[in-house]
C-alpha positions, 0 to 999 in steps of 0.5 A: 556697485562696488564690492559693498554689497554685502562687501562679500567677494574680492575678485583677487589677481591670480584667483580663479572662478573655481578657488575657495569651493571645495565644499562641493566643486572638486577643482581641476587645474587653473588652465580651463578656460572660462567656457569649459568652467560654465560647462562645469557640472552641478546636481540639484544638491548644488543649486539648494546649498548655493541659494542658502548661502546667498539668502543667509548673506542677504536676509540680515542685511535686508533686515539692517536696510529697513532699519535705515529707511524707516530709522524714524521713531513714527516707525519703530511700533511697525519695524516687524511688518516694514522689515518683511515688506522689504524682503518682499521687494527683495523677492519681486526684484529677484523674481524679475532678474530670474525671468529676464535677465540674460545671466542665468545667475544673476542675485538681485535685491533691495539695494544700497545705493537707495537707501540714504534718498529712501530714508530722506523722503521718509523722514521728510514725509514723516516729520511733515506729517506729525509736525502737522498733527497728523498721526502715525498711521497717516505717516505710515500710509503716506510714506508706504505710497509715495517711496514705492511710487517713486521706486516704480517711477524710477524703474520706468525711467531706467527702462527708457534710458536702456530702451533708447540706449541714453545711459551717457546722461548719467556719466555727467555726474561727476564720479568723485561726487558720486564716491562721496556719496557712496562713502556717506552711505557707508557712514550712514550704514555704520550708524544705523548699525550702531543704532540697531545694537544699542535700540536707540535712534541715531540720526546725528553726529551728536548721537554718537554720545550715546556711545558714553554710556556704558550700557550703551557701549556695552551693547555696541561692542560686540556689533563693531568687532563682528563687522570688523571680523566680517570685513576682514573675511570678506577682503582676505579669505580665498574661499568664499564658503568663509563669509556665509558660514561666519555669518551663521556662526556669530548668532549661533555663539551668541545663543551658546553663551546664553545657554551656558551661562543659564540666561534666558531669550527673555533675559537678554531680551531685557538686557537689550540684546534681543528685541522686543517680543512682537506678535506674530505678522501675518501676510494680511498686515501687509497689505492693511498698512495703507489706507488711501485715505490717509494719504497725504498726497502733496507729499509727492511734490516735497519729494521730488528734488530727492527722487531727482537725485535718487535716479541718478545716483541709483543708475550710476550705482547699476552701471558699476553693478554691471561693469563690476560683473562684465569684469569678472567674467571677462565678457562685455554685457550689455549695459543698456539691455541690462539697465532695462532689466533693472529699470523693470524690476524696480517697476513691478516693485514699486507697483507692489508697495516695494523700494528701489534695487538693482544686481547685487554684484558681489552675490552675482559673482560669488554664483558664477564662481560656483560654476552653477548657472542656473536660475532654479538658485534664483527660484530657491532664494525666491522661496527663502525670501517669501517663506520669511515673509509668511512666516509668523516669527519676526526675527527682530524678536529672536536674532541677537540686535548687535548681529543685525546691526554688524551687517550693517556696519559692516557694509559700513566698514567696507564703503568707507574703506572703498571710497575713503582709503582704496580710492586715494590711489585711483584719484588725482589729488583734487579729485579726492578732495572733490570727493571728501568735500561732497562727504562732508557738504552731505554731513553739514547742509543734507543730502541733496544740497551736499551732492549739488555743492559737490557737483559744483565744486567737481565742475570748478575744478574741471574748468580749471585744471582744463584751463591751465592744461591747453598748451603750444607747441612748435612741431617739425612739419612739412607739405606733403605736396608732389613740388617740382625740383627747383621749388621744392628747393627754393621750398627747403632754403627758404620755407623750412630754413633752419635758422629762419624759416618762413613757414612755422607750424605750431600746434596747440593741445587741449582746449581754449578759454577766455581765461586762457587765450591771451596767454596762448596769443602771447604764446603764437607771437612769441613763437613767430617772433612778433612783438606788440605794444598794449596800445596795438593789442586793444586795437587789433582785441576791438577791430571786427572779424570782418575789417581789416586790421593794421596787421600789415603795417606791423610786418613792415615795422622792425620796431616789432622784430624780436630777436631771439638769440640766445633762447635756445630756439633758432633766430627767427625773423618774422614768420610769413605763413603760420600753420 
């Protein structure tokens, strides 16, 4: 996808893989070409830093993913346990890239383009379920089967379309259907941000309210100045070492005030700026938040129209992934190839109760960059992500909420950026309009129902715009045939004459509608100096293909000779032969 994946790296014109690494990767001239970087040396000491830098980029994030999927209240008393389920399907997802992917670099996790369908299918699983009188740990179990069958579905699919090499399907969907998307995305994600600084649910437009509230807005502020800080170097900063060590360096300041200012975690903790204290998860709970028999299982058919528009939107998301990497490293991948890779992962997540993902692009170039290809950097974020995962310390618990909730509005920030003010320029107008109606169609009538209007409203535009572009045109042409000398003269005086030639050649561009035909008619009768009455036209429109029609008649008639002095055009007597 685009560079909103964590919003990290900006691939800048003029900056090489090689720039912002001073930390451990001494840089030798901007002249060594592409293989000779690869070929650059790295020790074991390289491979630890650079998996720690893309688990402390990754881990707050993920955390803010789960926030977003599970951002309805029947989850709230199991966020530790959901959190790290979703850092576990990070793990199996990046388990997949580092065995089968053909980049030895490749960062792969649960990713953004998912989550707003993942989140629509929980909260229509859940409201369902308690509407029904069902209870919380029947909404948990459902929803913990029906979103990783979904994601495994998903991957199958994915496989089989790189597999046959079928990914054309997923261009019809139009791009600015697909950027309005993407920028509800980052809405959906400053909101969830927001939610996650100030400990309420936000799921409407009229939550926003809650900001006018002082407690509130308290809680919030710290959270919109330090994605804005994150935004900021992540679009200006030329060494890529900025980012991560901004990210460790918020929470660590917030700590620091607390202990100068002599206020406990437990403190802040009822102040709202930690959250609540939760026993310790162990990796059995895992596993012991579904119960089969607490399935509803006709939740899958109510679900289905989303995972219709999850497929496609997720697989278009992977397609810029990979071209998004494909750029930066100059070299064409293949997308099929890689499309099965991602189709895989998010089977074996699915099979392992986890959610959809694909190739964290901005990651993936930030570990090309280093020049340190090698897949123990995926081995060593494998083990940070399972390490987090079996650990007893629910980090909700002990990390500052509005530093949690920044890396999600901070995604926010980016995406709405991305898609809402940098696309304007690679758009035509009507395009941009189609994009900002599918962002607003979303807001007001949901998601699936606002990506349709959006595709509806892309395909009227298309077939206007395309109706009004077929055009005619006189071209100077001529035979090309071997003519023997009197009749390549007699050719040249009469067929090709300049003021009244016999043989005109008209060309036409772009293609004819219904709408569009009759002016292209008048168009060739106008250029071939043929006039004709309503009356006639009804007739020649209603004789069939396989008559004749009173054409002939037409060419003896001088009633129907238009002369055209006077328009800037040669005087042109009825054309014998139109090609």
């Amino acid at each position: 996808m685009s560079n909103s994946s964590y919003g990290a790296i900006s691939n800048d014109e003029g900056k090489s893989p090689s720039d912002g690494l001073p930390l451990l990767l001494k840089k030798e001239g901007n002249d060594k070409s592409a293989a000779e970087e690869e070929e650059r040396g790295y020790t074991f000491l390289h491979i630890v830093i650079y998996a720690i830098i893309n688990v402390i980029i990754a881990v707050p994030g993920l955390i803010g993913y789960a926030s977003v999927i599970f951002n309805h209240p029947s989850f709230q008393p199991h966020m530790a346990e959901l959190a790290k389920l979703v850092i576990f399907s990070s793990f199996v997802h990046q388990l997949v890239f580092t065995l089968f992917s053909s980049l030895s670099f490749a960062i792969g996790t649960v990713q953004d383009a998912g989550l707003i369908f993942l989140s629509a299918m929980a909260n229509t699983i859940a409201n369902e379920i308690i509407n029904d009188g069902g209870t919380i740990e029947e909404v948990i179990s459902t929803t913990l089967v029906v979103l990783p069958l979904g994601t495994a579905a998903l991957g199958l699919v994915l496989m089989l379309l790189g597999k046959f090499r079928l990914l054309d399907i997923v261009s019809y969907l139009p791009m600015p259907v697909i950027g309005g998307y993407l920028a509800f995305i980052g809405y959906f994600c400053l909101e969830a941000g927001v939610a996650l600084c100030i400990g309420k649910s936000m799921t409407t437009i009229s939550d926003w309210a809650y900001l006018l509230e002082p407690r509130s807005l308290l809680l919030a502020t710290p959270g919109l100045l330090a994605a804005l800080i994150l935004t900021i170097i992540s679009r200006k900063a030329k060494n890529d070492a900025v980012l991560p060590t901004a990210m460790v360096a918020i929470p660590a300041l917030f700590y620091l005030v607390l202990y100068f200012c002599s206020v406990t975690l437990d403190e802040a903790r009822d102040s709202g700026w930690i959250g609540e204290e939760t026993p310790p998860v162990a990796p059995k709970e895992l596993i012991h938040l579904v119960d089969f028999n607490l399935v509803h299982w006709s939740m899958i058919k109510k679900c289905m129209g989303t995972w219709v528009g999850m497929l496609f939107v997720v697989a278009f998301a992977s397609c810029l992934d990979i071209a998004a990497v494909s750029i930066d490293m100059g070299k064409p991948l293949d997308t099929n190839k890689e499309m099965v890779t991602v189709g895989a992962s998010n089977f074996m997540s699915g099979l392992l109760f986890g959610f959809t993902g694909s190739y964290i692009f901005s990651q993936t170039i930030f570990t090309y960059r280093t020049g340190c290809h090698s897949r123990l950097v995926g081995v060593f974020i494998m083990a940070a992500y399972l390490f987090v995962c079996i650990s007893p310390i629910n980090i909700l618990s002990v990390a500052p909420l509005f530093f949690l909730g920044s890396t999600l509005i901070f995604i926010g920030y980016d995406l709405l950026w991305e898609w809402l003010v940098d696309i304007r320029e690679k758009l035509f107008l009507m395009e941009y309009l189609v994009l900002l109606t599918t962002f607003i169609a979303i807001q007001i009538i949901g998601m699936d129902f606002g990506i349709i209007f959006g595709v509806v409203v892309a395909v009227i535009d298309h077939v206007a715009s395309t109706t009004r572009i077929s055009s005619l045109q006189r071209v100077m042409k001529r035979s090309r045939a071997v003519w023997s000398n009197d009749h390549w003269q007699l050719l040249q005086l009469h067929g090709y004459h300049p003021s009244n030639p016999k043989i005109v050649t008209l060309e036409l561009s772009g293609p004819v509608f219904f709408g569009s035909s009759q002016k292209v008619m008048d168009e060739i009768m106008d250029e071939i100096g043929l006039s004709v009455s309503e009356d006639e036209v009804k007739k020649m429109s209603m004789a069939s293909p396989h008559t004749s029609t009173h054409i002939s008649g037409l060419r003896r008639n001088n009633s129907f000779l238009k002369n055209r002095r006077g328009q800037g055009k040669p005087k042109v007597m009825m054309a014998r032969y139109v090609v």
